[in-house]
Residue, then its C-alpha position, 0 to 999 in steps of 0.5 A: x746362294x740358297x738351299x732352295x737354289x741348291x734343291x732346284x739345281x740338283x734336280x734339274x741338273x740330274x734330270x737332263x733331256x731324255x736322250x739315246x740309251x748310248x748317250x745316257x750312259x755316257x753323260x751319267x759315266x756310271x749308272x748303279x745296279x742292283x739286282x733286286x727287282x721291285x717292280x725292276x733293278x735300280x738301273x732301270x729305274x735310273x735310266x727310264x727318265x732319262x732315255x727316250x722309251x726305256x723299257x725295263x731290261x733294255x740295258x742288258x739286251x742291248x748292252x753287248x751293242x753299246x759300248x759300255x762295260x760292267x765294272x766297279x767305280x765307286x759301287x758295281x754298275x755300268x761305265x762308260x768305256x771312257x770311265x773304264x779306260x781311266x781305271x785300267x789297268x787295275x793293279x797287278x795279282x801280287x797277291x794271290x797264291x802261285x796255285x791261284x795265278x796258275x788257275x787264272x792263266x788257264x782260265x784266261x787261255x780256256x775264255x780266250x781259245x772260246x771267246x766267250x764262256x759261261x761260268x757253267x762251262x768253266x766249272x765243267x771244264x777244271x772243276x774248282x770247287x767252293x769256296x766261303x764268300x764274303x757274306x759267309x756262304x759257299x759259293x763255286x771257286x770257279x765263279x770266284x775266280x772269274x769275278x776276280x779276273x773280271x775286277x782286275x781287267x783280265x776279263x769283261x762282261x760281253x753279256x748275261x744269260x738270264x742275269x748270268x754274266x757271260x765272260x770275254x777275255x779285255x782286250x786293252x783299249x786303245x784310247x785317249x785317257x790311256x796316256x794319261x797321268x795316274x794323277x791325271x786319271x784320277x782328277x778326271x775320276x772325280x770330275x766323273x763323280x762330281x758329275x753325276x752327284x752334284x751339288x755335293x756337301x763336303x763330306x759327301x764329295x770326301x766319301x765318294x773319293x775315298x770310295x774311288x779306292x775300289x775303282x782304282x786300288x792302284x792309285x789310293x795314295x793319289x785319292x787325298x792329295x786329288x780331293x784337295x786340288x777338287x776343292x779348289x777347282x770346283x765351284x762352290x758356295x757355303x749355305x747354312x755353314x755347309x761347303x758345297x760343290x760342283x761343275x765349274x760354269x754351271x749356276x745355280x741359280x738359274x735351274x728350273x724343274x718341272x712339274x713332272x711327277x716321278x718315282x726315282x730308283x733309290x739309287x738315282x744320283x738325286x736322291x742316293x747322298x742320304x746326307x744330302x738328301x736329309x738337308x734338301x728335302x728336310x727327313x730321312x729317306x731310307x732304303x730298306x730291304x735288306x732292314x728286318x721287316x718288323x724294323x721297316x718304316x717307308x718298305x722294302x724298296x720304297x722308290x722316293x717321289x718326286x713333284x718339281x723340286x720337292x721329294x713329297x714322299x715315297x711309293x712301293x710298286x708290285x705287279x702281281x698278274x700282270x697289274x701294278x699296284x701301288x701304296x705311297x706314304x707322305x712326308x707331310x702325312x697328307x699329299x699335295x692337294x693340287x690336282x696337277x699334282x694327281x694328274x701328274x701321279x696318274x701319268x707316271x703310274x702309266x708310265x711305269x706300266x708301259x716301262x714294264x710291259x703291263x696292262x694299262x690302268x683301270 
């Protein structure tokens, strides 16, 4: 095994055949989101490779149709029902306050007597008032209240309103992995995120199931003794004194990437592990628009690109008046000389103009 066979594996495995937005959804488990958009959220940017003419906002206007949940894994983002189904439920509310179970309650009873409420509706109606958030702001008590109740499957996002979510009451679904084992669920957790991420160095397969804590607080003790038995069931190989891992039955050796070029969302399972990332592409890729701009060295929500099985580099889009403009910066200092490298350039600045709804190119 060669870290060259590892790079060429990781990108070919991640970039599967575009398929329906449904499918996608399913054979990812989790797509990160993010609410920044620079030119469009990172999950737009996840699924526009991998989903046969994926518009930008196609995820959240047809949401409600696909069988799929907003919820927390190892970040915030979606899941399928499958993965939701393995997480819940979520721990009990021992502790909240007897004030603030009282509240959820009649919460509860307002989004169930209604079917679906915006947060604006359940202010109106008990008038919580605010609350410290946890960057340090005031946010509603209301809107506190439901994200909690969200967290803890009481309630799922049936939709957004122009980014809002719009809550219903969970209703406990009826599925296979319902009968499983807490030890069970969580193995199955991590064939999920070993899924999605691999090939995966050890130290990042030991960072993503320490992060599953979020996902499922109510089995943190089943995460440590889990990693070990991942790591004696997965496949893996030791390159230049790193151990990595993945599916078993999946070869290495023998993944293809194409000539495709493309621009990857920061949080696009090939290029999110920066550790990874550093040791298959050789520099460091950063994401930077939450860094002062003064301390920015790729820009605010530099977007990786990617030709074959190399990162050469990174892009920042804008669209301003209905036009796309975009900046890149090199690796390497100079791009790829090969013209197939600059016709492939040009198709996936097309691309995004049609993902984005925009006027074609000059």
């Amino acid at each position: 095994m060669t870290l060259d066979a590892l790079r060429r594996f990781a990108v070919a495995r991640a970039l599967f055949p575009p398929t329906t937005l449904k499918r996608a959804v399913e054979r990812l488990g989790f797509v990160q989101a993010d609410p920044i958009r620079a030119p469009a959220r990172a999950q737009d940017l996840t699924l526009r490779h991998r989903v046969k003419g994926y518009r930008a906002g196609d995820l959240e206007r047809r949401y409600h149709a696909l069988g799929i949940e907003e919820d927390v894994f190892v970040n915030y983002g979606f899941v399928s029902r499958r993965v939701h189904a393995l997480m819940h439920p979520r721990g009990d509310r021992s502790g909240w306050t007897p004030t603030r179970k009282a509240r959820a309650a009649l919460v509860l009873e307002f989004v169930r007597e209604r079917g679906a409420v915006h947060p604006r509706q359940v202010d109106e109606h008990f008038a919580h008032g605010t609350v410290t958030n946890y960057w340090g702001g005031s946010s509603s008590a209301t809107t506190h209240l439901l994200e909690h109740m969200h967290y803890r499957g009481l309630l799922r996002v049936m939709r957004r309103e122009k980014g809002i979510r719009v809550y219903a009451v969970r209703e406990i679904a009826i599925l296979p992995e319902i009968t499983l084992t807490p030890r069970e669920r969580v193995d199955a957790l991590i064939d999920v995120v070993v899924n999605k991420y691999a090939p995966l160095p050890g130290k990042t397969l030991s960072f993503l199931v320490n992060r599953l804590r979020y996902g499922v607080p109510q089995w943190r003790r089943e995460l440590k003794p889990a990693l070990m038995r991942a790591k004696q069931r997965l496949a893996h190989a030791r390159v230049d004194s790193i151990d990595w891992y993945w599916p078993v039955g999946e070869d290495p050796q023998s993944a293809a990437p194409d000539d495709q070029v493309r621009l990857l969302a920061p949080f696009d399972p090939i290029v999110w592990d920066r550790r990874r990332f550093e040791l298959l592409w050789g520099w460091p890729y950063r994401f930077e628009a939450y860094t002062p701009v003064a301390k920015r060295k790729l820009g605010y929500y530099a977007l990786p690109l990617l030709w074959r099985d190399r990162v050469v580099g990174w892009g920042n889009l804008t669209v301003v008046d209905d036009a796309l403009t975009a900046n890149f910066g090199y690796a390497g200092a100079k791009p790829p000389r090969e013209l197939i490298f600059k016709r492939g350039l040009d198709a996936e600045l097309e691309s995004i103009r049609s993902f984005l709804r925009l006027q074609r190119g000059p």
